[in-house]
C-alpha positions as CSV (number, residue, x, y, z in Angstrom):
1,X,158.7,-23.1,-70.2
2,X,156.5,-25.4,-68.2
3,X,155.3,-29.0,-67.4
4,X,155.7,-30.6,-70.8
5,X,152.1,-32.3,-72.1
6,X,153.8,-34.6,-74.2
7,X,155.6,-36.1,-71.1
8,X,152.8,-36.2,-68.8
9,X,150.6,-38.3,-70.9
10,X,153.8,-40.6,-71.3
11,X,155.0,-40.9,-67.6
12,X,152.2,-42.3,-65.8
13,X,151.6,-44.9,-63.4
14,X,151.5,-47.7,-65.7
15,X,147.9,-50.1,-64.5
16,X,149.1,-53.3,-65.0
17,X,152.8,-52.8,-62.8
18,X,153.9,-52.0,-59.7
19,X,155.7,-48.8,-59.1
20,X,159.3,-48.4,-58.4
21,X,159.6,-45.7,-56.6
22,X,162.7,-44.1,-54.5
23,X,162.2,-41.3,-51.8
24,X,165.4,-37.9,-51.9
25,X,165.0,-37.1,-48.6
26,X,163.1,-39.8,-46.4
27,X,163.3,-38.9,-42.8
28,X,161.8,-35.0,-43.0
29,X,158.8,-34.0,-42.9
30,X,157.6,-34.8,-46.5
31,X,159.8,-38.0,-46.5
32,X,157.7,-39.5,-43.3
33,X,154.3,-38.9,-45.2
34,X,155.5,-40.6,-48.7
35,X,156.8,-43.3,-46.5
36,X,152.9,-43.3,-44.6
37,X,151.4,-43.5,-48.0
38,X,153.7,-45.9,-49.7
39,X,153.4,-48.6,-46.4
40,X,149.4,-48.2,-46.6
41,X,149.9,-49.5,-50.1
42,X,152.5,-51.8,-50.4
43,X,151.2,-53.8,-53.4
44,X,151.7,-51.2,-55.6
45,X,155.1,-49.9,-54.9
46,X,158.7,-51.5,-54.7
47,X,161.2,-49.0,-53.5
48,X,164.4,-48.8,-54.8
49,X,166.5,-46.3,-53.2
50,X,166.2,-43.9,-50.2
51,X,168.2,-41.0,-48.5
52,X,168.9,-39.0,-45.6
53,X,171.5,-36.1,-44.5
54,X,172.3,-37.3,-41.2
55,X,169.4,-39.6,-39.8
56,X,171.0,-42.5,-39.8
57,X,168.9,-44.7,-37.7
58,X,165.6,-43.4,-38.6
59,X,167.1,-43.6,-42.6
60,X,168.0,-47.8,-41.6
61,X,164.5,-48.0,-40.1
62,X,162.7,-46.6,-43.0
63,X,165.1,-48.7,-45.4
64,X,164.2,-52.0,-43.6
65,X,160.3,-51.3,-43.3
66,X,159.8,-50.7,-46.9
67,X,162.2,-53.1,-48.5
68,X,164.2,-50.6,-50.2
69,X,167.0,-51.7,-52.3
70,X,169.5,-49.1,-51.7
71,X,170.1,-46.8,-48.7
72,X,172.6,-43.2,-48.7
73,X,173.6,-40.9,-46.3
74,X,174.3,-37.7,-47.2
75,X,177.1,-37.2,-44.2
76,X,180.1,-40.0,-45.4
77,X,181.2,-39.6,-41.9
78,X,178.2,-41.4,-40.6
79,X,178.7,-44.1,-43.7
80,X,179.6,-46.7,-41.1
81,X,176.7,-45.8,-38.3
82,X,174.3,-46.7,-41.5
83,X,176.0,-49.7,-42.9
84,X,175.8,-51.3,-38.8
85,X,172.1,-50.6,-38.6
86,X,171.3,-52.2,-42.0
87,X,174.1,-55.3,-41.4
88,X,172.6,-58.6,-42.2
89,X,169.6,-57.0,-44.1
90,X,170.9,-57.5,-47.7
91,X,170.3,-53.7,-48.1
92,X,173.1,-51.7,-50.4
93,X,174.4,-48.6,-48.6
94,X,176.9,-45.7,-49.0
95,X,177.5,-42.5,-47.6
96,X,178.5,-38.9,-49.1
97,X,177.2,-36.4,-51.8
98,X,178.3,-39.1,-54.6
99,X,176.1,-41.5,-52.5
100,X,172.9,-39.2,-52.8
101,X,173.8,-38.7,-56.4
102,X,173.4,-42.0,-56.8
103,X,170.5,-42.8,-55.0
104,X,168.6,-40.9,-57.6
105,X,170.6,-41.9,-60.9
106,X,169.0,-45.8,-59.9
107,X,165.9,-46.5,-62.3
108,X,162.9,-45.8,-61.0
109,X,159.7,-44.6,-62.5
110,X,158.8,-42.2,-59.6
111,X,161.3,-40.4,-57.7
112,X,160.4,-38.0,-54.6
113,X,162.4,-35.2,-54.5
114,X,162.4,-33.7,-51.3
115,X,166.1,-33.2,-49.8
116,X,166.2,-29.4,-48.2
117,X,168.1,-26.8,-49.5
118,X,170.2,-26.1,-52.4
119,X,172.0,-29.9,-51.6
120,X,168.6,-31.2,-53.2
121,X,169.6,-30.2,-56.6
122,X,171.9,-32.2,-57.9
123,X,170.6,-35.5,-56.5
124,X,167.3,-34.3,-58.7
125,X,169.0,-33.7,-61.4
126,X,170.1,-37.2,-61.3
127,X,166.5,-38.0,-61.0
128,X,165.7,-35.6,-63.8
129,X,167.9,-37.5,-66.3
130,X,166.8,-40.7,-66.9
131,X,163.2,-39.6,-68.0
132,X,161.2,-40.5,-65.4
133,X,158.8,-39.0,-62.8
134,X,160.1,-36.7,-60.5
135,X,157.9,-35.7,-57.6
136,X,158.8,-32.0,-56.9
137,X,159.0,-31.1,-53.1
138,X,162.7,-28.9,-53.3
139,X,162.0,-25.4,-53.8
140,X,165.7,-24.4,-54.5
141,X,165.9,-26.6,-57.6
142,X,163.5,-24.4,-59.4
143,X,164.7,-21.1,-57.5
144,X,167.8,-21.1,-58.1
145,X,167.8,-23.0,-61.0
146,X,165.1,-22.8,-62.6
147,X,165.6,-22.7,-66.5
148,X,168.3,-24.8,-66.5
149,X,166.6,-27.2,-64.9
150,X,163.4,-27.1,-66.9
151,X,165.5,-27.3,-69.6
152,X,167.1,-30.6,-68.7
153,X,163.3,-31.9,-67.7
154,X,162.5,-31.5,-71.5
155,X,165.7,-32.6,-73.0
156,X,165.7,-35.9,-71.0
157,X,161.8,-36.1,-71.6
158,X,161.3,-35.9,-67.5
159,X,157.6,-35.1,-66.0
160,X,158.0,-32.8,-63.2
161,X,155.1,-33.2,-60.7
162,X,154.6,-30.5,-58.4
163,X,154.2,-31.1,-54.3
164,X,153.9,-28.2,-52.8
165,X,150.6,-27.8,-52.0
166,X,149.6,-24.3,-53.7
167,X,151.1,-26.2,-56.9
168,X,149.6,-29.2,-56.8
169,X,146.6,-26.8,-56.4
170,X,146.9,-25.3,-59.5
171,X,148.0,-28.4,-61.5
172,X,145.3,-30.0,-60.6
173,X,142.6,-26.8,-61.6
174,X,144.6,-26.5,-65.2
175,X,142.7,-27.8,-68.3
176,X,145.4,-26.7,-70.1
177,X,148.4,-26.8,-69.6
178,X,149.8,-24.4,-72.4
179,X,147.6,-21.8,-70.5
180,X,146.0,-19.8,-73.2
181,X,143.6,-19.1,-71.5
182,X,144.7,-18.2,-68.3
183,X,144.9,-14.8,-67.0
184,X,145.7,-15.4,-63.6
185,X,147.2,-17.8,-61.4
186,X,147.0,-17.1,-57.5
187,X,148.9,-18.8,-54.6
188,X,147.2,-18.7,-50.9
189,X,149.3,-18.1,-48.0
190,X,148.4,-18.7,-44.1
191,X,149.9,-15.4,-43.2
192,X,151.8,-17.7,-40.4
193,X,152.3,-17.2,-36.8
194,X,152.5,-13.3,-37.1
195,X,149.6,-12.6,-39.3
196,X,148.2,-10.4,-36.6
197,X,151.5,-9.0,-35.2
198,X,152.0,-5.5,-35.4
199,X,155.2,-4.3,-36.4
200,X,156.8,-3.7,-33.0
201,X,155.9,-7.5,-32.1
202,X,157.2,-8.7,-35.3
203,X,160.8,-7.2,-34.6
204,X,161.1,-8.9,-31.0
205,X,160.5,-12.2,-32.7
206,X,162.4,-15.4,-31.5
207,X,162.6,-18.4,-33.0
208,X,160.8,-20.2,-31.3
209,X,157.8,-18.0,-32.5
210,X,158.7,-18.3,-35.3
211,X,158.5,-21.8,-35.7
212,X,155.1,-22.5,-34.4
213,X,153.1,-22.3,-37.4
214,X,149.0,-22.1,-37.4
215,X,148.1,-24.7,-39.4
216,X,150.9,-26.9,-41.2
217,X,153.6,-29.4,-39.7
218,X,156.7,-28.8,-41.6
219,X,160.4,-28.6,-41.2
220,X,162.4,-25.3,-39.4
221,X,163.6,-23.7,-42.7
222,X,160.0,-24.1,-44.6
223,X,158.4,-22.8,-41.5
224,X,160.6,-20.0,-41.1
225,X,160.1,-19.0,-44.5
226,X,156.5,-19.4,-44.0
227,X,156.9,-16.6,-41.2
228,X,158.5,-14.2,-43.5
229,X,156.7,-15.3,-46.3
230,X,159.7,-15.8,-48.5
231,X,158.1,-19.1,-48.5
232,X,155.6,-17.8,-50.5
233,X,157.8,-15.9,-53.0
234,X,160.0,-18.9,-53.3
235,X,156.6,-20.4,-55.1
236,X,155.7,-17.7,-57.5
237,X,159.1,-18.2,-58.6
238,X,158.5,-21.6,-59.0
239,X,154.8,-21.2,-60.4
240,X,156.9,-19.6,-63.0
241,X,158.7,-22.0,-63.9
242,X,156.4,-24.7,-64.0
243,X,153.5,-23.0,-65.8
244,X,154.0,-21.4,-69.1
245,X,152.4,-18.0,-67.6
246,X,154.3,-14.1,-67.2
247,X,155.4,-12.8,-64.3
248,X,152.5,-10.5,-63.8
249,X,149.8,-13.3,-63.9
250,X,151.3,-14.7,-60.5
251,X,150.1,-13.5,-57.0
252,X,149.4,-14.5,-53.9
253,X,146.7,-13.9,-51.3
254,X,146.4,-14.4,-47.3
255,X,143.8,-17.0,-46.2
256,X,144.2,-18.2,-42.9
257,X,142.4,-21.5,-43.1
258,X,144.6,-22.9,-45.6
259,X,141.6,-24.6,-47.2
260,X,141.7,-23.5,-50.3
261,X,145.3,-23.6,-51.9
262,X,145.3,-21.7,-55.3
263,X,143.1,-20.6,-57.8
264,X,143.5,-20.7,-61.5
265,X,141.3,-17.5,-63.1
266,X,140.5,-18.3,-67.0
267,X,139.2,-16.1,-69.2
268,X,135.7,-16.7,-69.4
269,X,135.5,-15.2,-65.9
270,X,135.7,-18.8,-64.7
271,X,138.0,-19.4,-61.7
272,X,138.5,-23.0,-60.4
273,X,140.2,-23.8,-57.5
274,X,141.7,-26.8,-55.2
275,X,140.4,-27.2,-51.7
276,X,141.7,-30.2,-49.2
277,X,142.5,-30.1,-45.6
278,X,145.9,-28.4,-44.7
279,X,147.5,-31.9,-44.9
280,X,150.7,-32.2,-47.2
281,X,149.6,-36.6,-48.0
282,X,147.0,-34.9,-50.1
283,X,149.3,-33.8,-52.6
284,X,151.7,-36.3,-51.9
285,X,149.4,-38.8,-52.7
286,X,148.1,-37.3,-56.1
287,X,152.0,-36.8,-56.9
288,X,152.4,-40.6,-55.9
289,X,148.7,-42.2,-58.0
290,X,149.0,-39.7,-60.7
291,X,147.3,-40.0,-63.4
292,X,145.2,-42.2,-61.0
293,X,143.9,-41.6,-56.8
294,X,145.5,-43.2,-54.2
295,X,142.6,-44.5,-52.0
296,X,143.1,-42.4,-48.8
297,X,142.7,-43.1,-45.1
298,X,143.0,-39.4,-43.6
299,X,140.4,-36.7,-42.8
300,X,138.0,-35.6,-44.9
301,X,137.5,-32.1,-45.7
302,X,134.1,-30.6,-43.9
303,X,133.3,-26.9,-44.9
304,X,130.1,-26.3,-42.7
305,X,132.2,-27.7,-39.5
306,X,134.6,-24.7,-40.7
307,X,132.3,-22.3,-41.3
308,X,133.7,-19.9,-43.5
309,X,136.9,-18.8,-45.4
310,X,138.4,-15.8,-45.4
311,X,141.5,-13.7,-47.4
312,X,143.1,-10.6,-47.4
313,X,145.8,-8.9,-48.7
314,X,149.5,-9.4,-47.4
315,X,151.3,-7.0,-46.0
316,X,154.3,-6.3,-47.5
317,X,155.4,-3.5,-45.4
318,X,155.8,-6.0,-42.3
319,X,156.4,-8.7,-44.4
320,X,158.8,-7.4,-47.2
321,X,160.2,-11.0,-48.6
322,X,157.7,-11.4,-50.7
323,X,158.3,-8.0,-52.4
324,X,161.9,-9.0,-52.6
325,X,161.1,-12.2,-54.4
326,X,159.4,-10.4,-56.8
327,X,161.6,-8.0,-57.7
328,X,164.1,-10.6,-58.4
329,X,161.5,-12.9,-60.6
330,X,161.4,-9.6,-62.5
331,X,165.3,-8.7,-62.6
332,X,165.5,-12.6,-63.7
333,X,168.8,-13.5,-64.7
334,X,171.1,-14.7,-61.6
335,X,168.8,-13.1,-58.9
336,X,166.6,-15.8,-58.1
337,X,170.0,-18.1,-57.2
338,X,171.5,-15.4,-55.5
339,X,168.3,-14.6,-53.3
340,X,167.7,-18.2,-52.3
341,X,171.4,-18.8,-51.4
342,X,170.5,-15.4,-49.1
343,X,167.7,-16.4,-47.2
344,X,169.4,-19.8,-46.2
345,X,172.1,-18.5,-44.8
346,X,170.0,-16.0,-43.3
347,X,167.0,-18.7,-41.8
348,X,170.2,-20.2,-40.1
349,X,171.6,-16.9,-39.0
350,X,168.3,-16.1,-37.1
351,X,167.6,-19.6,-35.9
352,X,171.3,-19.3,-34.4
353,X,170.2,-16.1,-32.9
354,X,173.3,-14.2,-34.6
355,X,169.8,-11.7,-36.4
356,X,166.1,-10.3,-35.7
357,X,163.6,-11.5,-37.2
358,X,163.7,-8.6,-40.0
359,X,167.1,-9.2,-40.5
360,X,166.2,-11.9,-42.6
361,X,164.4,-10.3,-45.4
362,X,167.5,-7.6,-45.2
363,X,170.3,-9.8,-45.6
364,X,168.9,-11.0,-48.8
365,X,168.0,-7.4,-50.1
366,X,171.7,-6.4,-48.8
367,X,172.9,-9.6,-50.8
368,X,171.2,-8.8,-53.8
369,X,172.3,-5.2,-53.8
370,X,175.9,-6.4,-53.2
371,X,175.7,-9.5,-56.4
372,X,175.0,-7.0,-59.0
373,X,178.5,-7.2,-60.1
374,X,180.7,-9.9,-61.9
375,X,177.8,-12.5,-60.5
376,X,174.7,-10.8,-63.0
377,X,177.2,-11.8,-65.8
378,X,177.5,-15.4,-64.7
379,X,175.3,-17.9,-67.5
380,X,173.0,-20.2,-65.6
381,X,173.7,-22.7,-68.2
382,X,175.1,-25.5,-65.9
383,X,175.0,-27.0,-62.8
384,X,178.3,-25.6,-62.4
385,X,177.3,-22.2,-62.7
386,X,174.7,-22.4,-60.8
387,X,176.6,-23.9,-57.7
388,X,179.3,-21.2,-58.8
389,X,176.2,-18.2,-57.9
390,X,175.1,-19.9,-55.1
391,X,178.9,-20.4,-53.5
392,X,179.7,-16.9,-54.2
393,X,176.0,-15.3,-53.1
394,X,176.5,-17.0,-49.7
395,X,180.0,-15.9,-49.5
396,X,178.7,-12.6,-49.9
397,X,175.6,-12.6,-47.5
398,X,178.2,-14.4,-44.9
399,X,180.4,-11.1,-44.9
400,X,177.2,-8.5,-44.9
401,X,176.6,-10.8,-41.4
402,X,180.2,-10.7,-40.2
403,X,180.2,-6.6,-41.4
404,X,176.8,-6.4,-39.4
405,X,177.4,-8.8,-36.9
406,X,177.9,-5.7,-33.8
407,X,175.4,-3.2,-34.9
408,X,172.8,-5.6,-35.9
409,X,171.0,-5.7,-39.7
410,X,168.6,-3.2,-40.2
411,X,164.8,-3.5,-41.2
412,X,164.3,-2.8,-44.4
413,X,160.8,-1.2,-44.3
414,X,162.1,1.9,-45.9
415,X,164.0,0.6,-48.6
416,X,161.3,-2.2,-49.7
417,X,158.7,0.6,-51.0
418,X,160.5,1.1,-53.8
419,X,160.9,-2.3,-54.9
């Protein structure tokens, strides 16, 4: 199952019309650039709806500056901080999960879907059902539910456009999107801040390491997982879902300059790939224009001022998430929900100092291990179900931590050979 043709071709930006457009998650990272893009071309776009978690200020500030119709906080508790910031402003407001679920039930013809986390799925669902555009930027919708949710893309004739930037990358390369004649699709990686760290380095890691990443600016739990490079896992998963293509024609490859951002191999020896500057308003905007270009004001992309581009093979001894991420691809079934639910209460764990470093990617493999009971015979055929695996699968990593929580998680460096 992948992006549907049929629906691309229908779901467009329509030439004549300005845009309505609502943004799932406007004060991150990937909120503040579709907001950047959307206010440097106002006469294309009306916005109908955005959202936040807790932001409540910076969510009344964005609301305000680009006219939005309708403004939710995901915390009702800070309902009444939102509603004083917008008084006098004409602008709707509410506060709560119902409040983000509505937020993206309100018409629009191009929804951003970009809340963190597993909480970004059902407001995207909402999204996902009345047919229209949904701008992909939640990883956990397709990870953790990822057939379910492709499903009700095609029975609600949605178009699902990809933002993350090796995706994009790829759906832009495709000249087909049934893939017949692909034989290869490969995601690049930065390697992130410990590239270069040996093994005894990477096991002292703090946070604060962790979080400085070479080249992108991005949110903690993205950048953490770009560390591990679960982050990177998370998107063969969701390469997978998205493209109709087997596991085994998904990989990914270290390049440090994050210039290029996948390549698509066909089979006349033919490989095209996607280059821009590691800037996620590139993708945005192509999400944003698509089928047409946004006329943009950033940087230009200069390959003799960078010189040259190099890639390597990761490491999957000192980084063994992305092993673990495909093993579960491969297992299929509940895994996928079950590892994602893992690694975020693990990214929290470590950012909270309660684990190592590489007690993240063994929290999710001691998860996993621990999930293979009545969970694998739980049907993803609901959003029900799937909340069901993901409540239980952190229930589950959250007593491995409590169980581990004196002696410390082990590395799994041993175990991860055999995956």
């Amino acid at each position: 199952m992948g992006i549907d043709a049929a629906g691309l071709k229908a779901n467009g930006m329509h030439a004549a019309n300005r845009r309505r457009v609502s943004i799932l998650g406007a004060t991150g990272t990937i909120g503040d650039y579709t907001c950047e893009l959307i206010a440097a071309n106002p006469e294309d776009f009306d916005v109908v709806a955005v959202t936040a978690n807790r932001n409540a200020a910076k969510l009344a500030a964005c609301a305000i500056s680009l006219g939005a119709k309708f403004a939710a906080i995901g915390d009702k508790f800070l309902e009444g901080e939102l509603r004083a910031h917008l008084s006098g402003t004409g602008i709707e407001c509410a506060g709560g999960a119902e409040a983000l679920i509505e937020a993206g039930s309100r018409p629009a013809d191009w929804i951003m879907a970009a809340i963190v986390g597993f909480a970004g799925l059902a407001p995207t669902l909402a999204a996902l059902r009345q047919g229209t555009t949904v701008a992909l930027a939640n990883k956990e919708c397709l990870v953790s539910a990822g057939p379910y949710f492709m499903a009700e893309a095609t029975r609600h004739g949605a178009t699902v456009i990809p933002v993350d930037s090796e995706h994009s990358a790829v759906f832009q390369a495709l000249d087909d999107l049934e893939c017949r004649h692909v034989e290869k699709i490969v995601l690049t990686a930065s390697g992130g801040p410990f590239r270069t760290w040996t093994q005894s380095q990477i096991d002292a890691a703090r946070p604060e390491d962790a979080l400085k990443h070479p080249n992108w600016s991005m949110g903690q739990k993205i950048t953490i997982d770009s560390a591990t490079l679960m982050n990177k896992g998370l998107e063969i998963i969701e390469a997978f879902h998205l493209f109709n293509v087997r596991p085994d024609q998904l990989s990914a490859i270290i390049h440090p300059q994050s210039i290029i951002h996948a390549l698509v191999y066909y089979s006349d020896a033919s490989v095209l790939a996607q280059a821009s500057l590691p800037d996620m308003r590139t993708p945005i905007a192509y999400s944003l224009a698509w089928p047409k270009r946004l006329e943009a004001s950033f940087n230009r992309l200069d390959l003799a001022s960078i010189g040259q581009l190099t890639f390597e093979e990761p490491d999957e001894r000192r980084f063994p998430a992305l092993a673990l991420t495909r093993a579960a691809l491969e297992e299929g079934g509940n895994a996928p929900t079950v590892l994602n639910a893992a690694n975020e209460v693990a990214v929290q764990a470590f950012l909270e100092g309660k684990i190592s470093f590489p007690g993240i990617a063994a929290l999710v493999e001691q998860t996993l291990d621990g999930s293979r009971g009545s969970l694998a015979r739980t049907a993803l055929d609901s959003h029900e179900a799937v909340v069901q695996v993901d409540r239980e699968a952190r229930a589950i990593a959250g007593e491995i931590l409590v169980r581990n929580s004196r002696s410390g998680i082990p590395s799994i460096r041993a175990s991860v050979a055999s995956l």
